[in-house]
C-alpha distance (Angstrom), angle and dihedral (degrees) to the residues before:
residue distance angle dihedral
X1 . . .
X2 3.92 . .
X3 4.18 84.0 .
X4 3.31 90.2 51.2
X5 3.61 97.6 51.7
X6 3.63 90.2 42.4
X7 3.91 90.7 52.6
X8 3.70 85.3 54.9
X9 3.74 98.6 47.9
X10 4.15 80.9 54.6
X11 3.34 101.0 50.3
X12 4.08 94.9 43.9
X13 4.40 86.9 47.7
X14 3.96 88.0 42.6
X15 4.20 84.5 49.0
X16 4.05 93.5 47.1
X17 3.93 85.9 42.7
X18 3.55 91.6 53.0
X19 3.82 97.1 49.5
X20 3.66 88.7 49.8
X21 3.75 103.5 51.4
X22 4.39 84.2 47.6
X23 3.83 83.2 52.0
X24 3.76 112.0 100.0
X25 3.88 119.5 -178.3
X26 4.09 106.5 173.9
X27 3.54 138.4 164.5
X28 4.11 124.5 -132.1
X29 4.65 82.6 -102.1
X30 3.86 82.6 43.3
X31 4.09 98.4 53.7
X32 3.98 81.9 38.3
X33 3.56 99.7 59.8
X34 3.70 92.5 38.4
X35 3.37 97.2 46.2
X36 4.26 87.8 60.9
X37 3.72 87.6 46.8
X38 3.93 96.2 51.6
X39 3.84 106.9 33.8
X40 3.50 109.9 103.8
X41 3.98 88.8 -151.9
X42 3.78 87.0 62.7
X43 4.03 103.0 57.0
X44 3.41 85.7 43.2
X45 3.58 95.6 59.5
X46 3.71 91.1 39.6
X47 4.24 79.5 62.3
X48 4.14 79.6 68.1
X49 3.88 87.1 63.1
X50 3.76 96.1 55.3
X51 3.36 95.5 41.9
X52 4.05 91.8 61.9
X53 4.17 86.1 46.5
X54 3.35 93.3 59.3
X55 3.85 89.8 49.1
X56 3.52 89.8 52.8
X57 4.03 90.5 50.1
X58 4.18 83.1 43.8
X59 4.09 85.3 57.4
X60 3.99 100.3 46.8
X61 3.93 88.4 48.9
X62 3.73 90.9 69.1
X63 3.44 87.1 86.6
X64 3.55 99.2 59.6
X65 3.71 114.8 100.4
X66 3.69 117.6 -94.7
X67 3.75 101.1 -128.9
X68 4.05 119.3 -173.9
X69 3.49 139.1 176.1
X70 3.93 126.6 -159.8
X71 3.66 135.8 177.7
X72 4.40 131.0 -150.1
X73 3.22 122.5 -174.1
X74 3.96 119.1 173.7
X75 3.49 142.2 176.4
X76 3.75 126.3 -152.5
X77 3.77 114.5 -165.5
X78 3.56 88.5 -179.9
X79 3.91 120.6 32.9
X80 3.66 114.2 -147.9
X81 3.53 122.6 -111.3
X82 3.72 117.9 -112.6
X83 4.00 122.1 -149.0
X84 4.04 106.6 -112.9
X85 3.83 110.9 -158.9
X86 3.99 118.5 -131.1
X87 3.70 113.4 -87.3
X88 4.08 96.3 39.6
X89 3.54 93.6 80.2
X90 3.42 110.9 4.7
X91 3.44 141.4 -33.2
X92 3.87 99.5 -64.2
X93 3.64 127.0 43.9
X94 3.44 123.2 -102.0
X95 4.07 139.2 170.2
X96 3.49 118.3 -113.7
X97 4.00 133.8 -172.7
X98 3.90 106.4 -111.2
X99 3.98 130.0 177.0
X100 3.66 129.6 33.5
X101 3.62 140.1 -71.0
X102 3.62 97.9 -114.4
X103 3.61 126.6 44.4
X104 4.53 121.8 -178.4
X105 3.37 119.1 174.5
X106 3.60 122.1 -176.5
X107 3.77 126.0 -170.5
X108 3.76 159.2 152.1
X109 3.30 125.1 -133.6
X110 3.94 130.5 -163.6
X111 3.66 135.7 -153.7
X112 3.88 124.1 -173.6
X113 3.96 122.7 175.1
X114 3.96 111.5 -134.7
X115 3.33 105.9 -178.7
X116 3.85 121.5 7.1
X117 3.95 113.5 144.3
X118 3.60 96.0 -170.7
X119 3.74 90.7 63.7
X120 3.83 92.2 64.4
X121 3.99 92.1 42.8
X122 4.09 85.7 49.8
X123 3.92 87.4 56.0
X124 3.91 92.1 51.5
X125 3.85 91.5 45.2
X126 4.12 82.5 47.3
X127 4.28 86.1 55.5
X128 3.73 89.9 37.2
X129 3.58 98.0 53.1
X130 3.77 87.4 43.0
X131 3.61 91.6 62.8
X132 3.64 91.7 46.5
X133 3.42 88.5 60.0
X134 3.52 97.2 55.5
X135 3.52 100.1 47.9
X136 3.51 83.8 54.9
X137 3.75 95.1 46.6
X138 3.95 75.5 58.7
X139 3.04 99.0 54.4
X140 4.25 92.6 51.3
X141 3.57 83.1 52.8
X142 3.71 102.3 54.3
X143 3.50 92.2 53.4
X144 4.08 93.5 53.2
X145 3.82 79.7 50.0
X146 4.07 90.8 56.0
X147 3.64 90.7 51.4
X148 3.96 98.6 44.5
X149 3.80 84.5 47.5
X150 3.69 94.7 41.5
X151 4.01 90.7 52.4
X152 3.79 85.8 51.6
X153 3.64 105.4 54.7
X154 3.71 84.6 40.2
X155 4.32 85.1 62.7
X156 3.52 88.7 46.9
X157 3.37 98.0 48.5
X158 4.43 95.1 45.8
X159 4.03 80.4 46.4
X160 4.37 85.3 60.7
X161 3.65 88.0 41.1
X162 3.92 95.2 48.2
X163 3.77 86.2 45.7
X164 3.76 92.9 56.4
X165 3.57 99.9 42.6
X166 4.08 83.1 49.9
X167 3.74 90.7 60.7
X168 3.46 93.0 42.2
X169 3.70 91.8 61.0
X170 3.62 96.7 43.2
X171 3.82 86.5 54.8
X172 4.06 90.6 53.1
X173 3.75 83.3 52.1
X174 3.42 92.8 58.3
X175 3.11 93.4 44.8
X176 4.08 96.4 55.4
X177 3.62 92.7 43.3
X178 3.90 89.7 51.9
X179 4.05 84.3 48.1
X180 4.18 91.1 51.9
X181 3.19 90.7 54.9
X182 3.72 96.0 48.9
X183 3.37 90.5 46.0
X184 3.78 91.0 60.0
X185 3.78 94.0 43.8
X186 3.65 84.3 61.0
X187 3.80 87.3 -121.0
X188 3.92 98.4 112.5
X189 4.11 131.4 50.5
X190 3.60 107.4 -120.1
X191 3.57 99.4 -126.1
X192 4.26 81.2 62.7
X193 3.90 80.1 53.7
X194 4.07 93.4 48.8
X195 3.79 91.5 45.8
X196 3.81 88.6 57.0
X197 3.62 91.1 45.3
X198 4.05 89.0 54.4
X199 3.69 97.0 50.3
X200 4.22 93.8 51.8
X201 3.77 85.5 51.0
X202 3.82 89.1 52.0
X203 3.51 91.3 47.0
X204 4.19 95.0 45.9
X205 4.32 76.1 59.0
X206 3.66 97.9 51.2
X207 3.78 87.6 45.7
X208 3.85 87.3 53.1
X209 3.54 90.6 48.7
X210 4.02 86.3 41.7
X211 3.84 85.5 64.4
X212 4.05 107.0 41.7
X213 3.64 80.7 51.3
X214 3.70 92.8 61.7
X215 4.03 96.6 40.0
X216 3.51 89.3 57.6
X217 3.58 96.9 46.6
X218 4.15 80.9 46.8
X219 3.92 85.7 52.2
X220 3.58 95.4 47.4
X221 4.14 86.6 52.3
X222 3.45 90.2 56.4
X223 3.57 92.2 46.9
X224 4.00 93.0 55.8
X225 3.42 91.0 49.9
X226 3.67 93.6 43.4
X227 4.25 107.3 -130.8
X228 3.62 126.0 132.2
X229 3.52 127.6 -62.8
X230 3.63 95.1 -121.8
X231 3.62 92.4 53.1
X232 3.97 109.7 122.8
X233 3.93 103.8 -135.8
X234 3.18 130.4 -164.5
X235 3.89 130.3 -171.0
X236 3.78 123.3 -143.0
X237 3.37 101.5 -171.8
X238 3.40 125.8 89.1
X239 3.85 139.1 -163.2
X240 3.85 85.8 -110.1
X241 4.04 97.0 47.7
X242 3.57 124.0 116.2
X243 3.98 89.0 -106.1
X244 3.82 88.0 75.7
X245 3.80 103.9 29.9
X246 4.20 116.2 116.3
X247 3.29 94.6 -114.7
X248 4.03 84.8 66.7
X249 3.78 86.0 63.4
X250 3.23 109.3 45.1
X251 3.96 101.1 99.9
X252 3.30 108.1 116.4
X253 4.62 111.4 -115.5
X254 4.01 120.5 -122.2
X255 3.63 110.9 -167.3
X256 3.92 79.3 -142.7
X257 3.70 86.6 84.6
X258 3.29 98.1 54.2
X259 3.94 113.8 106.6
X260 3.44 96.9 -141.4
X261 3.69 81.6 68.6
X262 3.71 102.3 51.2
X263 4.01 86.3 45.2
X264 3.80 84.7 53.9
X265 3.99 99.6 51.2
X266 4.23 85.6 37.0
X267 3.93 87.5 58.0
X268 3.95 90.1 41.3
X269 3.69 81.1 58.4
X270 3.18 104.1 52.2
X271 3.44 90.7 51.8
X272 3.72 96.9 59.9
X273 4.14 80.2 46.8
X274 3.64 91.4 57.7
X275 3.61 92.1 48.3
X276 3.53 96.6 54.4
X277 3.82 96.9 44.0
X278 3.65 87.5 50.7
X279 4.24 91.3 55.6
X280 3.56 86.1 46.1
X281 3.68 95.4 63.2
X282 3.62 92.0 69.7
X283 3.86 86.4 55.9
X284 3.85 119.0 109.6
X285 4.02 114.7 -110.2
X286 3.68 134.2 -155.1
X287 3.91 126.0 -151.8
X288 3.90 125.1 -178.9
X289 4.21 101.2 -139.6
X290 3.75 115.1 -169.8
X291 4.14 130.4 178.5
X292 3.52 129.2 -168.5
X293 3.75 125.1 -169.9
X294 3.85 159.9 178.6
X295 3.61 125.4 -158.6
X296 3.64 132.7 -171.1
X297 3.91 114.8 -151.5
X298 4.01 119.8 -169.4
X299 3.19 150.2 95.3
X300 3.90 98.4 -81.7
X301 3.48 135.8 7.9
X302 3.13 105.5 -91.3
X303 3.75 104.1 147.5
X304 3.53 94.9 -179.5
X305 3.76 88.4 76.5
X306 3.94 92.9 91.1
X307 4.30 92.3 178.6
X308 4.08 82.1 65.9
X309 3.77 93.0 62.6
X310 3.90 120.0 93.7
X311 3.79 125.6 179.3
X312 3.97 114.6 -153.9
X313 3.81 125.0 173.2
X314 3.94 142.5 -174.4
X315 3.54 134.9 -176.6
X316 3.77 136.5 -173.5
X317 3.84 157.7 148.5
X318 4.32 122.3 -93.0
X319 3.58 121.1 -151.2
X320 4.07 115.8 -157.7
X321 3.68 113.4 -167.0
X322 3.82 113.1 175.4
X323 3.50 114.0 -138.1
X324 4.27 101.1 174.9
X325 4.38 94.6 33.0
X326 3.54 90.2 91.7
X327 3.53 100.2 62.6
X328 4.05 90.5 31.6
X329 4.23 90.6 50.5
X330 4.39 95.9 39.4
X331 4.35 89.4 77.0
X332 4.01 82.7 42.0
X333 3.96 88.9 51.7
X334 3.80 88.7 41.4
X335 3.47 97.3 50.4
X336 4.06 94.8 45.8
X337 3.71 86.8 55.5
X338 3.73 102.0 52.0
X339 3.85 83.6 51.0
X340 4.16 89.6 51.5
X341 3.53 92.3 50.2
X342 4.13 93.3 44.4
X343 3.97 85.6 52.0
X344 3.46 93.7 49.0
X345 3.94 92.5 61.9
X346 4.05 94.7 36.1
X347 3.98 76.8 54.7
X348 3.69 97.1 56.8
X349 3.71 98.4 34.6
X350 4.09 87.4 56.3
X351 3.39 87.6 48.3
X352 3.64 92.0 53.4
X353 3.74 93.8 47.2
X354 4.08 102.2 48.8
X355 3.91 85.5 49.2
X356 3.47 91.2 56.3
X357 4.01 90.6 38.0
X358 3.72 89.3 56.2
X359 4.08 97.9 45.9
X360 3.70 76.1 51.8
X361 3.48 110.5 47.4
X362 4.22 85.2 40.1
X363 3.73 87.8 58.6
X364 3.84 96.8 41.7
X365 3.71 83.3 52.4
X366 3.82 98.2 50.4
X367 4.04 86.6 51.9
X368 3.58 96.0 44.2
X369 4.20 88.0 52.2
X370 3.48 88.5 53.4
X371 3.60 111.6 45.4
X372 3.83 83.6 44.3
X373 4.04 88.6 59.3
X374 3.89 84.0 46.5
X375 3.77 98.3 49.8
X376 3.55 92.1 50.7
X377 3.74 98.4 46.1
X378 4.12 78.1 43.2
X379 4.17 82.3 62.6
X380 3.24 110.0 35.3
X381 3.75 85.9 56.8
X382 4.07 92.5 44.9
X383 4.28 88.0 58.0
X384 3.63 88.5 49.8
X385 3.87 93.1 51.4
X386 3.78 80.8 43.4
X387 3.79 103.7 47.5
X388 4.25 83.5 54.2
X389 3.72 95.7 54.0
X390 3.69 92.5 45.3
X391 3.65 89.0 55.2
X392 4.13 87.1 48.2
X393 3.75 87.5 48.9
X394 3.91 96.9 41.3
X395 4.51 85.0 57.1
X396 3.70 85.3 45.4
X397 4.01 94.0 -105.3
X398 3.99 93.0 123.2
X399 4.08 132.5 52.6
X400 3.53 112.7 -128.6
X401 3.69 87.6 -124.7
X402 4.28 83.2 62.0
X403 3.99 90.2 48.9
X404 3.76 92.8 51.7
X405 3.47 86.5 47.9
X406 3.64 86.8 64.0
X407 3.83 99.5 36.6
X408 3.72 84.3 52.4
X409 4.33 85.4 57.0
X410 3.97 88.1 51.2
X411 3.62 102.4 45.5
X412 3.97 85.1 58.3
X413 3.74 89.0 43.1
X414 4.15 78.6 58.3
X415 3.44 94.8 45.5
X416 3.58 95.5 55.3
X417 3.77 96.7 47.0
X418 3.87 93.0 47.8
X419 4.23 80.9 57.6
X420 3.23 89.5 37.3
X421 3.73 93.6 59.4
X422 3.49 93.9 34.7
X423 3.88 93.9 55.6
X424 4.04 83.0 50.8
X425 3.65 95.6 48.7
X426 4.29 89.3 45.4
X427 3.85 86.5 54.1
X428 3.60 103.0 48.6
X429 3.91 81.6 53.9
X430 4.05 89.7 52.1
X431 3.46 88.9 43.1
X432 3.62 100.9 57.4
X433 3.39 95.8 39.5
X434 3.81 88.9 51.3
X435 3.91 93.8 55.1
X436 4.35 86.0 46.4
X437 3.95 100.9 -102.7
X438 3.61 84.4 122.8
């Protein structure tokens, strides 16, 4: 019995476990920084990043010595003769067969670059191009951060609508229920009474509708922040948290910022990089070499023979002057400068159009804030209008024809706040992506 109990005290705390762990409650920062750490499309990119590093490492070990070793082992058969000069010998000349059969020579040899500009300008187009790549890695992650916030608002803004449609069906209720009763008093037709009926079952749809609405735009949250499907989310933000307040808005935008910018001035950079390197290659280098060796000399190889083993050695320095770069390198130099001076107008045309987006999107903002404020006073004052009619209608004062006269003025009063709010919600978006937040 006690195991039993025990088994069922498991499987209730494994249960409760279970629901918590697929229990997600997350702010609009919270799905953000998720969202970066679970898309797949994001660690892939980030792959971009280490690639360039270990480019940059690839650069700076140019200057590590190149250090080689190489074996030759050969076997002559048949030693060439050699022509001997009169006098050496004998008294005529004569060729004679010098050296030994076998010949091994082991060695290492060692190369170090002196003096070879390009090799420092290929590390700073390494770091350059490394920073390129982050700004760009930036710029892949501001747009995942647009969507995740995107698929947020869009939550809030079903949750409003679902909301509204909800108190638009409980007012149809009341209204049918006020209509029965009529009905029975003998104070209302019954068609009046079926009428009513129809428009709270219309209203139960939209409030159906109201709700699928907002579980897909759930789904498609979870989806941009990449969790499980059955994951039960939940959203703590609201339209009327801090997060979207004005005050959160107010910092003024530099198209500085921007990373379209910063890519801009990195490629301009590089250009100028690739100019230089590209006039340095017609610059003259110096190397040290160096070779140390052993060889064995007999007539076999019989390397246990240690007297037959010689070391020899030589160092020195190598001087490449090119002759043909110049004319090889002046297209190169060409072609880097065209691309410099095309950069430098992409660069102030961008610049031109995110100060303009920004005045923009700050003055689409400002609107948006206060047609929102209207809208809702615009409501608030329509369910107060409607609240007094209902009363009129509910002590028989008011047709039903008059009250959905009025209900029809307040579901457009709705209408134009959930626009209203979703026009504010879009420009906060454009706004922040305007001033480079994402």
């Amino acid at each position: 019995m006690k195991k039993i109990i025990s088994a069922i005290f498991y499987i209730i705390s494994v249960s409760l476990y279970s629901q918590q762990a697929n229990n997600l409650n997350i702010s609009l920062q919270q799905a953000i920084d998720l969202g970066l750490k679970n898309r797949y499309d994001n660690q892939s990119h980030k792959y971009n990043l280490a690639v360039a590093d270990n480019k940059l490492n690839k650069s700076k070990k140019e200057w590590i010595p190149d250090i080689s070793g190489s074996g030759n082992m050969r076997y002559s058969p048949q030693i060439q003769a050699t022509y001997i000069p009169g006098g050496f010998f004998g008294p005529n000349p004569s060729l004679v067969a010098l050296g030994a059969k076998s010949t091994s020579i082991f060695g290492l040899d060692l190369n170090q670059n002196i003096f070879k500009p390009a090799i420092i300008t290929d590390v700073k187009i390494a770091k350059n191009n490394l920073k390129l790549e982050q700004e760009k890695n930036k710029q892949d992650e501001n747009n995942i951060k647009e969507q995740i916030v995107l698929s947020y608002l869009n939550v809030l803004l079903k949750k409003l609508q679902a909301k509204i449609t909800a108190d638009d069906e409980q007012r149809y209720k009341e209204y049918e229920q006020v209509a029965e009763g009529k009905v029975k008093l003998g104070t209302l037709i019954e068609n009046d009474y079926l009428k009513a009926k129809l428009d709270y079952e219309n209203a139960k749809v939209e409030t159906l509708k109201a709700k699928q609405n907002y579980d897909l735009a759930l789904d498609n949250v979870k989806y941009q922040i990449n969790v499980p499907v059955e994951t039960q989310l939940f959203l703590s933000d609201s339209i009327n948290s801090p997060n979207f307040s004005p005050d959160k808005f107010a910092t003024k935008g530099d198209a500085a910022n921007r990373t379209e910018i910063k890519q801009l001035l990195l490629m301009q950079q590089g250009n100028k990089l690739e100019v230089s390197k590209n006039r340095q290659n017609a610059i003259p280098s110096i190397a040290l070499f160096a070779n140390y060796s052993k060889q064995f000399l007999y007539n076999n190889f019989d390397y246990t023979l240690r007297q037959w083993w010689t070391p020899f050695n030589y160092l020195g320095l190598k001087l490449s002057v090119p002759i043909t770069s110049n004319f090889k390198n002046y297209n190169n130099v060409q072609e880097y400068k065209i691309k410099s001076l095309q950069t430098d107008l992409d660069l102030k045309q961008k610049t031109a159009d995110i100060n303009y987006e920004i005045q923009k999107a700050s003055t689409e903002l400002n609107n948006a804030l206060q047609n929102m404020q209207t809208t809702k006073s615009n409501y608030d004052l329509s369910k107060i209008i409607y609240e007094n009619q209902k009363q009129q209608y509910n002590l028989g004062s008011l047709l039903y024809s008059n009250l959905l006269d009025t209900d029809r003025s307040l579901t457009t009063t709705e209408q134009n706040y959930i626009k209203a709010v979703y026009d504010y919600l879009l420009a906060n978006v454009n706004y922040q992506k305007a001033i480079g937040n994402y």
